[in-house]
KESE-795314 format. One record per residue: x, y, z of N, C-alpha, C, O, CB in turn; residue in three letters. Coordinates in pm, whole numbers, padded with zeros to 5 digits, always signed. Glycine has a CB too. Layout:
XYZXYZXYZXYZXYZALA
...
***
This chain:
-04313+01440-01746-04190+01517-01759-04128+01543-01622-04006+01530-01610-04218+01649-01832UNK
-04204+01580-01517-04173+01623-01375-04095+01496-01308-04009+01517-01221-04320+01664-01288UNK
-04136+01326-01362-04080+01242-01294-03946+01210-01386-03855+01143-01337-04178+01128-01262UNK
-03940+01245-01478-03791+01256-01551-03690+01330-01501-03582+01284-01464-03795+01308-01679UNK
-03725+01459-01497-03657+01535-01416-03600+01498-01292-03484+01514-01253-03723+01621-01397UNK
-03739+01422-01212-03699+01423-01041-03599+01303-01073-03494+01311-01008-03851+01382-00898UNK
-03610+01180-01168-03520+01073-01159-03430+01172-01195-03419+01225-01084-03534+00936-01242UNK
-03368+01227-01258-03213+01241-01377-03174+01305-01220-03121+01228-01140-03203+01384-01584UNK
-03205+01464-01177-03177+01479-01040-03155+01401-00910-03055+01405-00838-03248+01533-01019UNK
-03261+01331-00895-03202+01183-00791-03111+01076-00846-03084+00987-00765-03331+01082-00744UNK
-03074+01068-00929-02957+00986-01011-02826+01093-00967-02721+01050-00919-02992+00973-01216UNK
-02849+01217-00990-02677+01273-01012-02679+01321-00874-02566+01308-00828-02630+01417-01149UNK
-02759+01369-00792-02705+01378-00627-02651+01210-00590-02530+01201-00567-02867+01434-00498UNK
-02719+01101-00585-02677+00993-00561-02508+00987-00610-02410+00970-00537-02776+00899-00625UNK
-02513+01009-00773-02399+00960-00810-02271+01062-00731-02170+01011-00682-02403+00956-00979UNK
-02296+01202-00731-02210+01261-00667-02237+01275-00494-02175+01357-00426-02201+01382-00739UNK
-02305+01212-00457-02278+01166-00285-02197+01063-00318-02109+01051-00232-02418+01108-00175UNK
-02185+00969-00420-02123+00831-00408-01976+00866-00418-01893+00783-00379-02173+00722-00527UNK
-01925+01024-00484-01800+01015-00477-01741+01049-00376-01619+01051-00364-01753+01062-00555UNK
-01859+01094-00255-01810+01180-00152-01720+01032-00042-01631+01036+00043-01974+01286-00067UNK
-01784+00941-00088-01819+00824-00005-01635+00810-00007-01573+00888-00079-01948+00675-00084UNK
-01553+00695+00087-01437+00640+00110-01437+00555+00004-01550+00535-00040-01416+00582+00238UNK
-01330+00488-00065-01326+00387-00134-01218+00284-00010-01146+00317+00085-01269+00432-00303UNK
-01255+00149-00075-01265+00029-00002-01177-00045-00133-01211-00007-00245-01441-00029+00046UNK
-01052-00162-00123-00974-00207-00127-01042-00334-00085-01102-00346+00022-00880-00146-00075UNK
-01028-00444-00190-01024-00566-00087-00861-00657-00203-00860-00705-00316-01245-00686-00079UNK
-00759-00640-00105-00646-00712-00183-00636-00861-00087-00705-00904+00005-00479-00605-00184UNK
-00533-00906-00150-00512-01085-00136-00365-01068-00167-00323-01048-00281-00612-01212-00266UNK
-00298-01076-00071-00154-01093-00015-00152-01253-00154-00246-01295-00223-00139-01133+00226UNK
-00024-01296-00148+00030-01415-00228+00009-01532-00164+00014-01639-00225+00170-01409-00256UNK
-00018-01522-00037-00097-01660+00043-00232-01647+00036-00290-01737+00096-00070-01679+00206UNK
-00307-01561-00021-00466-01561-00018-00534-01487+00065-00654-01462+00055-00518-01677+00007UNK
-00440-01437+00177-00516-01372+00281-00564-01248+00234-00493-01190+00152-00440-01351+00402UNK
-00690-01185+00275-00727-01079+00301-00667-00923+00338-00633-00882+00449-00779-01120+00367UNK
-00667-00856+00216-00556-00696+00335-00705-00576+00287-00704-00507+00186-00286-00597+00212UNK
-00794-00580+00368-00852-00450+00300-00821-00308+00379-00801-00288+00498-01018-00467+00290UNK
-00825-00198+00240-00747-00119+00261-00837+00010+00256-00855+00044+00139-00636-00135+00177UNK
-00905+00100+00356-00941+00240+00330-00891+00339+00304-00787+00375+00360-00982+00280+00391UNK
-00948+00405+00219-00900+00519+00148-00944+00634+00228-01064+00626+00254-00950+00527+00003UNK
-00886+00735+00275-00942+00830+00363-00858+00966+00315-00753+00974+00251-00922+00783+00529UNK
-00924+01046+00358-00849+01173+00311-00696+01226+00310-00641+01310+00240-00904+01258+00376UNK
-00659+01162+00392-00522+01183+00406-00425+01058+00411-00304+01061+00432-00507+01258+00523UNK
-00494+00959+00389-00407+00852+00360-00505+00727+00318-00602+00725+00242-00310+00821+00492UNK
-00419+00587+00423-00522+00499+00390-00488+00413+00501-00373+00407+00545-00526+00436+00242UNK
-00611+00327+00558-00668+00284+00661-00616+00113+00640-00679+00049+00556-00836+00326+00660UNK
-00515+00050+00706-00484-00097+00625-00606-00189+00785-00539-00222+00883-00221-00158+00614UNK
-00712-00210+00791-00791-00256+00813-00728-00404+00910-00695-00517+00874-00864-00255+00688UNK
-00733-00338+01042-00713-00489+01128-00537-00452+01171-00490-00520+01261-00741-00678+00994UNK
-00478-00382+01127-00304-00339+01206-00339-00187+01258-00378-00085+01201-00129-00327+01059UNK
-00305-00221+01398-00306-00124+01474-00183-00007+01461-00186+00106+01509-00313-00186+01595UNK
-00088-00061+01390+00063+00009+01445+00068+00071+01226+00000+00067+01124+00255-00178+01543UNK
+00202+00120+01279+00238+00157+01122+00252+00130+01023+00308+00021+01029+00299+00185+01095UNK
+00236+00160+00904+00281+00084+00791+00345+00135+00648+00301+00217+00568+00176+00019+00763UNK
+00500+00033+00644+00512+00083+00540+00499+00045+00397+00586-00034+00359+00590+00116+00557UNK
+00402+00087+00301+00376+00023+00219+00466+00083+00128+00467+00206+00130+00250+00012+00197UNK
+00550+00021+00043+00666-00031-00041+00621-00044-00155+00531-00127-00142+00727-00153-00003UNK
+00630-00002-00311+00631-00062-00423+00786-00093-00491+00890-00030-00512+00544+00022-00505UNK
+00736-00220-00509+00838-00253-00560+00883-00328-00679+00811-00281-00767+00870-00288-00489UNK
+00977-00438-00751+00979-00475-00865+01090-00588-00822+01168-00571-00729+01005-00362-00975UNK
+01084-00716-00912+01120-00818-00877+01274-00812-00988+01344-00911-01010+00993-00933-00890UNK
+01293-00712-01028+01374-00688-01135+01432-00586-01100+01527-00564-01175+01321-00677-01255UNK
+01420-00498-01006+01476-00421-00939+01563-00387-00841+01547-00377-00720+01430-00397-00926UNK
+01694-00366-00938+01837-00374-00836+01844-00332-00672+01891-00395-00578+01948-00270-00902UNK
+01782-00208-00675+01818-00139-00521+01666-00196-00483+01667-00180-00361+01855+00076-00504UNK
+01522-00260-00519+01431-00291-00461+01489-00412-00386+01443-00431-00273+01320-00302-00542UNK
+01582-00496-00431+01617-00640-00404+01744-00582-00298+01777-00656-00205+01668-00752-00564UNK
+01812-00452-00315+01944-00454-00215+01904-00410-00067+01974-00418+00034+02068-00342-00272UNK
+01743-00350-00080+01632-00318+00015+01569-00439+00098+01541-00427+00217+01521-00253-00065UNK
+01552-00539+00035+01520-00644+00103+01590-00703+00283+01508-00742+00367+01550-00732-00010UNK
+01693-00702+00305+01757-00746+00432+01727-00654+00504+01682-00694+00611+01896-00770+00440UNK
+01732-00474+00486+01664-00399+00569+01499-00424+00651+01441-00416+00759+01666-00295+00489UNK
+01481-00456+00515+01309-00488+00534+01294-00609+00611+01219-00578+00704+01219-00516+00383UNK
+01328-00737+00623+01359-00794+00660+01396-00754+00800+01309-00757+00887+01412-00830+00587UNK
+01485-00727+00820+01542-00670+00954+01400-00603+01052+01349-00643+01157+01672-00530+00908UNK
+01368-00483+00960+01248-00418+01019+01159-00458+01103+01132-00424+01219+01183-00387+00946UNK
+01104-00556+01014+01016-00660+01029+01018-00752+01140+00918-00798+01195+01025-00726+00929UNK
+01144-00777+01170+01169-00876+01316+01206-00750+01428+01175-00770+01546+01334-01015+01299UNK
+01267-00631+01395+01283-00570+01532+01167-00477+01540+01156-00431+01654+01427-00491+01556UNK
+01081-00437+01459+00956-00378+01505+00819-00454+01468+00724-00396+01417+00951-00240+01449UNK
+00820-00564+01493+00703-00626+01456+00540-00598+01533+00423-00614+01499+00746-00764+01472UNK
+00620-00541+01665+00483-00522+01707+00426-00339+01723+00353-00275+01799+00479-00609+01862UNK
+00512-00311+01598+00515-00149+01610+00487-00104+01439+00413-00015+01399+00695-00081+01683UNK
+00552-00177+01374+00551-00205+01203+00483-00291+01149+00478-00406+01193+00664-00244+01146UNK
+00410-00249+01034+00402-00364+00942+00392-00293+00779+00339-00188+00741+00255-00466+00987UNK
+00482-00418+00693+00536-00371+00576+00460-00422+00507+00427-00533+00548+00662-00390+00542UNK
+00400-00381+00386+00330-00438+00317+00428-00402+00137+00450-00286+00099+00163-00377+00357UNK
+00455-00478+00087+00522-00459-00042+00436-00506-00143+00382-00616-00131+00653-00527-00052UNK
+00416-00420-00258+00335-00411-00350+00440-00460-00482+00527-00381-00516+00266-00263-00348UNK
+00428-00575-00544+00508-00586-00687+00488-00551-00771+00428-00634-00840+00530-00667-00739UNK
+00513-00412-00844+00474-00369-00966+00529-00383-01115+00527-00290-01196+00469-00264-00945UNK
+00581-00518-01141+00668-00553-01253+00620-00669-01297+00695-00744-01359+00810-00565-01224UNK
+00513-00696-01278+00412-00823-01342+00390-00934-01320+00345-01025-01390+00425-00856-01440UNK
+00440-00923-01155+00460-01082-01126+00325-01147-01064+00250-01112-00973+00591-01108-01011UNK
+00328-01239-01138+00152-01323-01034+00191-01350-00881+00302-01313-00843+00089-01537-01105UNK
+00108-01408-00800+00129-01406-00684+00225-01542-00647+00302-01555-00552-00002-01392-00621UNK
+00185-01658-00781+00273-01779-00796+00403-01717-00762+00452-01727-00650+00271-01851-00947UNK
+00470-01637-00882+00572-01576-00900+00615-01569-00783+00686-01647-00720+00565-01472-00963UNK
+00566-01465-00752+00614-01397-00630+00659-01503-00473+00741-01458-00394+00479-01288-00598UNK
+00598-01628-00452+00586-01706-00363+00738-01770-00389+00816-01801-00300+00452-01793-00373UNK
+00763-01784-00544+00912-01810-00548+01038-01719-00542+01152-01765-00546+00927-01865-00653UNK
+01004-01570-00529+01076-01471-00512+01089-01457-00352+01200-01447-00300+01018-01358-00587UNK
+00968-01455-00277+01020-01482-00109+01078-01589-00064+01155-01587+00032+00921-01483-00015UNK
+01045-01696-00130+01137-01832-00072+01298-01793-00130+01376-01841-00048+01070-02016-00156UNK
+01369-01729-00231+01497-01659-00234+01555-01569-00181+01671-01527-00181+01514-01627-00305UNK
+01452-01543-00133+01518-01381-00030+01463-01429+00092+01440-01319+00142+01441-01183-00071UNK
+01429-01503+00168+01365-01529+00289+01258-01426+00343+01237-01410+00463+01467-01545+00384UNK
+01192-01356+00239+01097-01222+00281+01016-01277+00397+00968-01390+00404+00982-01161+00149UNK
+01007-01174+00492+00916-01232+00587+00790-01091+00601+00704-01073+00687+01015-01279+00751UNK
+00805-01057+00552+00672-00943+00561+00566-01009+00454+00561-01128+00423+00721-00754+00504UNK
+00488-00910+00408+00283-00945+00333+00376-00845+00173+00423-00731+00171+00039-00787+00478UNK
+00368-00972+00043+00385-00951-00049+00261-00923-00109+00168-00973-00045+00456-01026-00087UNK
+00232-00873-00193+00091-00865-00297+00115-00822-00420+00189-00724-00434-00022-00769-00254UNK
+00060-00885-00529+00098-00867-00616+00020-00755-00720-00101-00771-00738+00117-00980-00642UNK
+00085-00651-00784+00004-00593-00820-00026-00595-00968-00058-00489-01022+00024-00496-00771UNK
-00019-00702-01035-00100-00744-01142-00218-00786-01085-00316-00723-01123-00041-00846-01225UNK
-00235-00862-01015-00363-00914-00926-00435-00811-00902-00556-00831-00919-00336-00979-00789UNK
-00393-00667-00855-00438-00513-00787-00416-00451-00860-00346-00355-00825-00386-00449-00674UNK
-00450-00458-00986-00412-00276-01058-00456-00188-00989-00390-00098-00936-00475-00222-01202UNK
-00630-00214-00978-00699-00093-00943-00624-00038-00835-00548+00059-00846-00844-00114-00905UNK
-00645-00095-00742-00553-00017-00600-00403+00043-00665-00366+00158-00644-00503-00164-00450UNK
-00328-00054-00744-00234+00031-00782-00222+00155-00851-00129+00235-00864-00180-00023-00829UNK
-00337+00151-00893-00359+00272-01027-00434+00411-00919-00430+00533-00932-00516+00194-01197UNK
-00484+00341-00838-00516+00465-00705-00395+00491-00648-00355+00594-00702-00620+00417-00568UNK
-00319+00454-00570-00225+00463-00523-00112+00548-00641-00070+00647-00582-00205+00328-00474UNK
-00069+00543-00738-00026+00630-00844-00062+00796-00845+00008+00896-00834-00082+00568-00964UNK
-00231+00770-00867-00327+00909-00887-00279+00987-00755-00239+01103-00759-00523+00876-00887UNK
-00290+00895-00611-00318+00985-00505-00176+01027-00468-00172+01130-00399-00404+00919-00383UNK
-00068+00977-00495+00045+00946-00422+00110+01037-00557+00219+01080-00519+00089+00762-00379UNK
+00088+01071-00667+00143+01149-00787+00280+01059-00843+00373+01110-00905+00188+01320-00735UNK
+00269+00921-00807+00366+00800-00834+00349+00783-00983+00248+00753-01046+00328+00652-00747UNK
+00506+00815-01036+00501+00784-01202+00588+00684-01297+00620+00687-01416+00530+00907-01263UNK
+00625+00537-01117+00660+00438-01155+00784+00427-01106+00838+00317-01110+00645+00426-01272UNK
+00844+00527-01056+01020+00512-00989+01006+00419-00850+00962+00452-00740+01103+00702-00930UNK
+01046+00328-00882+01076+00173-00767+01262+00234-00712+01358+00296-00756+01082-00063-00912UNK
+01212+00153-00578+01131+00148-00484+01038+00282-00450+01040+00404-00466+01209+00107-00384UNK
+00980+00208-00407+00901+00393-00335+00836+00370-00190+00740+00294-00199+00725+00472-00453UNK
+00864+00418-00048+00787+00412+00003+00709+00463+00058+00763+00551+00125+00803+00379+00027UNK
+00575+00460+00078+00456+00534+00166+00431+00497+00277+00373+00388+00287+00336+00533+00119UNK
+00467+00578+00410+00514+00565+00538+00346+00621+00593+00314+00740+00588+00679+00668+00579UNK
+00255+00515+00643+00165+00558+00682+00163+00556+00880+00176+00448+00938+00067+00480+00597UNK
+00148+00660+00942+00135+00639+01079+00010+00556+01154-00063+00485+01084+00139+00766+01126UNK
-00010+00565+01281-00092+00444+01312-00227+00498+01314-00322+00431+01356-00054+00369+01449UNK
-00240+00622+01270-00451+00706+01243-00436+00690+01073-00539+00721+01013-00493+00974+01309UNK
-00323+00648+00989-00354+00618+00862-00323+00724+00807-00374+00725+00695-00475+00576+00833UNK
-00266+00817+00827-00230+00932+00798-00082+00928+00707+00009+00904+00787-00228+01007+00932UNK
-00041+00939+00600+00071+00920+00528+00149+01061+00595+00105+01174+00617+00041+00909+00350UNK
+00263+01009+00614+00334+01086+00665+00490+01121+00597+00571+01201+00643+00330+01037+00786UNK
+00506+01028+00464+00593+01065+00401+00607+00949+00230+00559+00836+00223+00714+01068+00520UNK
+00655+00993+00156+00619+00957+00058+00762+01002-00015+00806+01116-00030+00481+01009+00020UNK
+00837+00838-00065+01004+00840-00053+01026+00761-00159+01019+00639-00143+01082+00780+00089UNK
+01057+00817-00291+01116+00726-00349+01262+00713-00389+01336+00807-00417+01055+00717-00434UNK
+01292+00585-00389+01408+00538-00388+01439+00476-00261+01359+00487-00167+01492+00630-00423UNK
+01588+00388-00245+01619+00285-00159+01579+00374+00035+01611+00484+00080+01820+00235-00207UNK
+01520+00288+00082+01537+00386+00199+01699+00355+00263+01782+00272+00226+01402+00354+00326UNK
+01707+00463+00379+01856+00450+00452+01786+00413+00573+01668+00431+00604+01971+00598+00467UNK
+01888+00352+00641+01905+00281+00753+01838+00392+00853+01729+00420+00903+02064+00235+00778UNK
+01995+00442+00850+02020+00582+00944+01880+00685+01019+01879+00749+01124+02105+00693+00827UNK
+01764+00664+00907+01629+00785+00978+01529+00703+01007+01421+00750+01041+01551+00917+00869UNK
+01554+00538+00996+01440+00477+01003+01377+00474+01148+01255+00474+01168+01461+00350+00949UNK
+01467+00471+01240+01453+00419+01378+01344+00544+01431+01239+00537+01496+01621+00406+01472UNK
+01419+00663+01371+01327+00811+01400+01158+00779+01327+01052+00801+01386+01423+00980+01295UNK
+01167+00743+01239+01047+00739+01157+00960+00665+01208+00846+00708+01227+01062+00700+01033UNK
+00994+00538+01240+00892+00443+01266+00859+00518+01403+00739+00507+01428+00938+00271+01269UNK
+00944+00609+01524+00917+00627+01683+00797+00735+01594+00681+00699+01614+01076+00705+01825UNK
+00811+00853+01508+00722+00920+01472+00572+00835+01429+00457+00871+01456+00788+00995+01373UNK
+00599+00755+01380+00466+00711+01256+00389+00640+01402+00268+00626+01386+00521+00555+01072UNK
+00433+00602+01518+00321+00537+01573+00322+00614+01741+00294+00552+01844+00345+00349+01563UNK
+00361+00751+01735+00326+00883+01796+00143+00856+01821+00074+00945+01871+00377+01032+01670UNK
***
């Protein structure tokens, strides 16, 4: 009876140290590459980019996600070594899909698709209190620290401030 006990007890400290633990992300951009992503208390850790990031959900069916694109775009070439955008597709597109959606828009940032990623998407929802309004973005600074959380089209006009903040 005493070793029943000691297992059921060493089972549920284990299981609740395990929630104490970070969760770990391993996504695959639409070219195959590797983005893993830590989960940390106050944000999340995009593994291997030193500088900022803004991670974007978005939808391939989505009017102001698509009138967002040339900004992003833009971003992307004048802060490249200060930014990096990561856009998440949340409207069902495979990563095929999606490879024909950047060759129309000339996207030059890291697409991923999030049929491929629920899980991460379905975290990202829970933590972020996201209940599906595209675009949305999560402006993480360069310790991984989310620093703002925006949905709808971003404006031009506060970006220049944002990005000098996010990699403070």
């Amino acid at each position: 009876m005493k070793n029943i006990i000691f297992t059921l007890l060493l089972t549920l400290s284990i299981n609740i140290f395990a929630q104490d633990e970070l969760s770990t992300f391993k996504l695959h951009d639409i070219d195959g590459n590797g983005v893993e992503v830590i989960d940390i208390e106050k944000g999340l850790i995009f593994k291997g980019h030193k500088n900022a990031v803004f991670l974007i959900m978005f939808g391939h069916k989505c009017p102001p996600c698509i009138e967002e694109i040339p900004t992003l775009i833009d971003l992307t070439n004048r802060y490249k070594d200060r930014l990096t955008i990561v856009a998440l597709e949340v409207q069902g597109y495979s990563s095929e899909e999606i490879k024909g959606f950047r060759k129309e828009y000339g996207i030059n940032y890291t697409l991923i698709s999030g049929k491929e990623n629920s899980n991460f998407v379905g975290h990202i929802a829970q933590r972020a209190g996201w209940k599906g309004a595209i675009p949305m973005l999560i402006a993480i600074d360069k310790k991984g620290e989310v620093q703002l959380i925006h949905e709808g089209a971003i404006k031009s006009s506060k970006i220049d401030e944002l990005i000098n903040k996010l990699n403070q």
